[in-house]
DOKEVO-432546 format. One record per residue (C-alpha): residue number from 1; residue in one letter; z negated, x, y negated. Coordinates in nm, 3 decimals, m for minus. Layout:
# DOKEVO-432546
NUM	A	Z	X	Y
...
This chain:
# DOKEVO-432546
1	X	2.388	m7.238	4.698
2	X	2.174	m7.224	4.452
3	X	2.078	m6.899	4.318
4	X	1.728	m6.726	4.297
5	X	1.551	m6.765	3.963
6	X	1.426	m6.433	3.858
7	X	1.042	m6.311	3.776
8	X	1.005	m6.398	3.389
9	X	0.762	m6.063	3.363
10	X	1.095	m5.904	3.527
11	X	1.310	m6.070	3.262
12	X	1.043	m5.962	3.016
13	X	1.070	m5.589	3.128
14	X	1.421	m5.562	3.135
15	X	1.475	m5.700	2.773
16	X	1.202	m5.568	2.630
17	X	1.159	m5.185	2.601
18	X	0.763	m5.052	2.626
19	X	0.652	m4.981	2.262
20	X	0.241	m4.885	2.396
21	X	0.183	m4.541	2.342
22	X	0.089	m4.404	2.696
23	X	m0.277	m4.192	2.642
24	X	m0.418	m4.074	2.976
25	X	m0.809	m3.944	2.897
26	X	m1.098	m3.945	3.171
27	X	m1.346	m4.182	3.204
28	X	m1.615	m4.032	2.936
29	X	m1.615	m4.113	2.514
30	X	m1.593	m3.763	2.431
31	X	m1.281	m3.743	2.657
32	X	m1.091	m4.047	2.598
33	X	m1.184	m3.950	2.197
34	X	m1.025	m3.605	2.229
35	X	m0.684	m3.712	2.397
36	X	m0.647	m3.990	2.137
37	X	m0.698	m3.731	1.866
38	X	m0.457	m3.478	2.085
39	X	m0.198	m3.726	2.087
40	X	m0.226	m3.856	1.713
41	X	m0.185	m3.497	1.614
42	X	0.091	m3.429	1.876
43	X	0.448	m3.313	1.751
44	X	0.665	m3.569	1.956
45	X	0.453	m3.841	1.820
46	X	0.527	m3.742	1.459
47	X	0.868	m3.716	1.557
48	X	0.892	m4.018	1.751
49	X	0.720	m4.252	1.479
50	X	1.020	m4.094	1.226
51	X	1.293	m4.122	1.463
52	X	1.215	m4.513	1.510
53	X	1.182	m4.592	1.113
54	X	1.530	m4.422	1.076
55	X	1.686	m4.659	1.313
56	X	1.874	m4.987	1.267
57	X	1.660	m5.262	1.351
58	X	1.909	m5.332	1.627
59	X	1.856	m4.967	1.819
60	X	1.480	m4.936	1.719
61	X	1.426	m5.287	1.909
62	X	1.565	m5.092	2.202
63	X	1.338	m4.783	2.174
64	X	1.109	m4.715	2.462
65	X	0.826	m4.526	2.350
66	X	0.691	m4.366	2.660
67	X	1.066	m4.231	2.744
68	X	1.049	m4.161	2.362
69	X	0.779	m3.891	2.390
70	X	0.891	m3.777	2.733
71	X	1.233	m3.685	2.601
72	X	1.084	m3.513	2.288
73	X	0.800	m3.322	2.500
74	X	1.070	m3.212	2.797
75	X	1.306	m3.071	2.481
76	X	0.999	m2.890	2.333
77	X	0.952	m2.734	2.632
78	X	1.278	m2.626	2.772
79	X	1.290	m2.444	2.372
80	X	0.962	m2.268	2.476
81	X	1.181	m2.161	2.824
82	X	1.438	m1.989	2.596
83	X	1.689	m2.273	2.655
84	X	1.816	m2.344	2.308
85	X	2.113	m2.586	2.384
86	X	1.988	m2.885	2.291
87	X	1.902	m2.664	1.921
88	X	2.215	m2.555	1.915
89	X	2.399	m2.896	2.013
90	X	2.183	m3.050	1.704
91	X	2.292	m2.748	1.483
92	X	2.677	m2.849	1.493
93	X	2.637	m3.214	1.501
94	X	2.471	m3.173	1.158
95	X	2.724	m2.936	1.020
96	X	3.026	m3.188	1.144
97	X	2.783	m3.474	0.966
98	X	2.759	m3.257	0.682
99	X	3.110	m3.195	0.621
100	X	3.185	m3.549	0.704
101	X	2.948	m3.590	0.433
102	X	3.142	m3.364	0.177
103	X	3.459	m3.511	0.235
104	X	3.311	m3.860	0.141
105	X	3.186	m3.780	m0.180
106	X	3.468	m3.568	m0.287
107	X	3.654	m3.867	m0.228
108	X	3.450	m4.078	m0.434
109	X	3.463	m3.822	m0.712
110	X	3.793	m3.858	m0.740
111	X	3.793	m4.162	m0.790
112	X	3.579	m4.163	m1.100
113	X	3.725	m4.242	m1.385
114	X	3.387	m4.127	m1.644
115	X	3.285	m3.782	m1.640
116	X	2.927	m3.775	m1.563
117	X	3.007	m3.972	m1.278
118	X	3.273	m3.741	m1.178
119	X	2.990	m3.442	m1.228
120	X	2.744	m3.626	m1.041
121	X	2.939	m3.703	m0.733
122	X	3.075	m3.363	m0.707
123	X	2.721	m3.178	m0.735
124	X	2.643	m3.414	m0.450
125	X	2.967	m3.287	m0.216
126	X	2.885	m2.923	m0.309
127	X	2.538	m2.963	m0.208
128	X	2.658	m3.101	0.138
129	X	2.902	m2.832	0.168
130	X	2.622	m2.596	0.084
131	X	2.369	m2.728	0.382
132	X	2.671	m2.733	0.605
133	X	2.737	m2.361	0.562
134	X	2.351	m2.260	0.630
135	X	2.349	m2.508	0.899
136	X	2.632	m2.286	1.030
137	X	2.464	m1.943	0.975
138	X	2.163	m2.056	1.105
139	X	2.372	m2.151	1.441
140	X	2.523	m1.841	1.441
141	X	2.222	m1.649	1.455
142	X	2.062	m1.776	1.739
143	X	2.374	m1.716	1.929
144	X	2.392	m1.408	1.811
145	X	2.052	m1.273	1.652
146	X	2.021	m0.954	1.393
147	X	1.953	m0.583	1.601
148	X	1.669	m0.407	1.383
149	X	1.697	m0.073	1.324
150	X	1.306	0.111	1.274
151	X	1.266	0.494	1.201
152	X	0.930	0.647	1.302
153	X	0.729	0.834	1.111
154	X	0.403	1.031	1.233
155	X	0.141	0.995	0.986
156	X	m0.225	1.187	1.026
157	X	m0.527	1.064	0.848
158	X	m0.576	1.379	0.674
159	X	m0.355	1.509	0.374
160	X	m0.129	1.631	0.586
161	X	0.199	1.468	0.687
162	X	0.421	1.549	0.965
163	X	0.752	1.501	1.024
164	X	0.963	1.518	1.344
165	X	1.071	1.841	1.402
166	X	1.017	1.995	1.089
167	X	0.721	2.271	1.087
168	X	0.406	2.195	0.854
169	X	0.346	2.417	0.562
170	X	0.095	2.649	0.530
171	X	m0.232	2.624	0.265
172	X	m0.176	2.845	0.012
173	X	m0.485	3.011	0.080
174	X	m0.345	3.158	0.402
175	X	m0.039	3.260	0.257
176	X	m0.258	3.471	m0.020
177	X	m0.494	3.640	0.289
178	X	m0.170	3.756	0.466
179	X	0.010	3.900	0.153
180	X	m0.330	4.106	0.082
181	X	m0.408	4.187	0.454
182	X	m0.036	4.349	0.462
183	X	m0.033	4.531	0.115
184	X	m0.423	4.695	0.236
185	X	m0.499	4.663	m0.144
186	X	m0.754	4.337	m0.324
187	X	m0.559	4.255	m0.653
188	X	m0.853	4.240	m0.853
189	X	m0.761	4.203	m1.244
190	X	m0.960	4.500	m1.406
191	X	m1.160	4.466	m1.746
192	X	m0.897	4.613	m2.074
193	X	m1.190	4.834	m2.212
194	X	m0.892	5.041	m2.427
195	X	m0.943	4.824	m2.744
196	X	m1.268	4.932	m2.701
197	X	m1.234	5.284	m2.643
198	X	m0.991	5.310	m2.915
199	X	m1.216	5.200	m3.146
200	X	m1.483	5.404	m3.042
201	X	m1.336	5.740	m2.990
202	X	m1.177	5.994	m3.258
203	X	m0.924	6.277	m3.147
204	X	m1.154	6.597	m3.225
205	X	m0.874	6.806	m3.256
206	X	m0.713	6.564	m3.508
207	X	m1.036	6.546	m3.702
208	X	m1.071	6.918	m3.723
209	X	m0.720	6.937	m3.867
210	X	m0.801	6.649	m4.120
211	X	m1.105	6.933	m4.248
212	X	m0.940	7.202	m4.325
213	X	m0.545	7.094	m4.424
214	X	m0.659	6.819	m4.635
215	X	m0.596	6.825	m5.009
216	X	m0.794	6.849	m5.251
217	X	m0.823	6.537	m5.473
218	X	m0.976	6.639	m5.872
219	X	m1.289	6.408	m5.954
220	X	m1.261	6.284	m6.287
C-alpha cells in the first residue's frame, strides 16, 4: 500500500517556523502607519529581535516569531497582574548561571601560571560572584519587600508649627498683656532727672553754714 504523499506547503509549515512579524491595523494609511510604528516601538519586539541574535544558529532557525511576541506580551502581562513567577524563576536561573560562572573562572585562574593573568581571571570570578549576590537580594525582595515606616508631621502655612499633642506657645506679646493686666500697674521706665537736679540745686542750710563758719583766708 502505498502511502499518501503529504502537502509540500504542509511540509513547508512544519519545518519551517513563521519569521513575519504579525501587524493587524485597519484598512486606512493613518491606521495601518500607527500600528506599524506601535509595534516597532513595542517592548516584546525589542526583546524578541535580542533574544533571536543571542541564539545558536541551530535554535534561532527554530524561532517562531508570532509565538515569539505572544509569549513575551502574555509574560508582560501576567507581571502587570501581580504574578511575578516567571521574574522570580529568571532571578535564580541567573544566580545558578552566575555562580556556575564563578566557579569557571576561578578554575581557570588557577591555572595561570603569570600573574596578570592570574589577576585578570580572578577580577572576572569576583565580578560574577558579585552579580550573583545582587541577583539574589534583588530575589529576595520581591518575595519579601521592605515595610516603610513614615512619621507625620502637621505643618501650617503660617510661622507657626504644630506638633501632635503638644500645646502651641503663646506670642510674647500676650504673655506681656497678662503679666501687666494681673500686677494692675504699666511698667513704664521713668526719665532719671536726679543728675539733673543735683546739679541744679544747693542745700540752703549747707550754704548758710558755709557763710558764717568759714575761715578766713589773708589776701596777700
Amino acid at each position: 500500500m502505498a502511502s499518501k504523499a503529504k502537502n509540500p506547503a504542509a511540509m513547508n509549515a512544519e519545518q519551517f517556523p513563521r519569521k513575519a512579524i504579525p501587524c493587524q491595523s485597519g484598512p486606512s494609511d493613518d491606521e495601518k502607519g500607527r500600528a506599524y510604528a506601535n509595534l516597532i516601538n513595542s517592548p516584546e519586539l525589542a526583546a524578541s529581535r535580542v533574544i533571536a541574535m543571542m541564539q545558536p544558529k541551530n535554535l534561532a532557525d527554530g524561532i517562531d516569531t508570532p509565538t515569539m511576541l505572544a509569549t513575551l506580551r502574555d509574560q508582560a502581562a501576567a507581571v502587570q497582574g501581580g504574578n511575578l513567577s516567571h521574574a522570580e524563576a529568571m532571578l535564580i536561573n541567573q544566580a545558578s548561571a552566575l555562580q556556575a560562572l564563578f566557579v569557571r573562572l576561578s578554575e581557570k585562574a588557577m591555572q595561570q601560571t603569570q600573574m596578570p593573568n592570574l589577576e585578570g581571571f580572578m577580577r572576572m570570578a569576583l565580578r560574577a560572584q558579585s552579580q550573583c549576590r545582587a541577583t539574589m537580594e534583588t530575589l529576595a525582595a520581591i518575595k519579601n519587600p521592605p515595610i516603610v515606616y513614615a512619621r507625620q508631621a502637621n505643618v501650617t502655612t503660617g510661622p507657626q508649627q504644630i506638633n501632635n499633642g503638644t500645646a502651641a506657645p503663646m506670642r510674647a506679646r500676650e504673655i506681656e498683656s497678662e503679666q501687666t493686666q494681673l500686677s494692675g500697674e504699666t511698667h513704664e521706665l521713668l526719665p532719671d532727672t536726679r543728675a539733673s537736679g543735683y546739679a541744679s540745686r544747693v542745700n540752703p542750710a549747707l550754704e548758710t553754714l558755709g557763710e558764717s563758719d568759714r575761715a578766713e583766708i589773708p589776701r596777700r
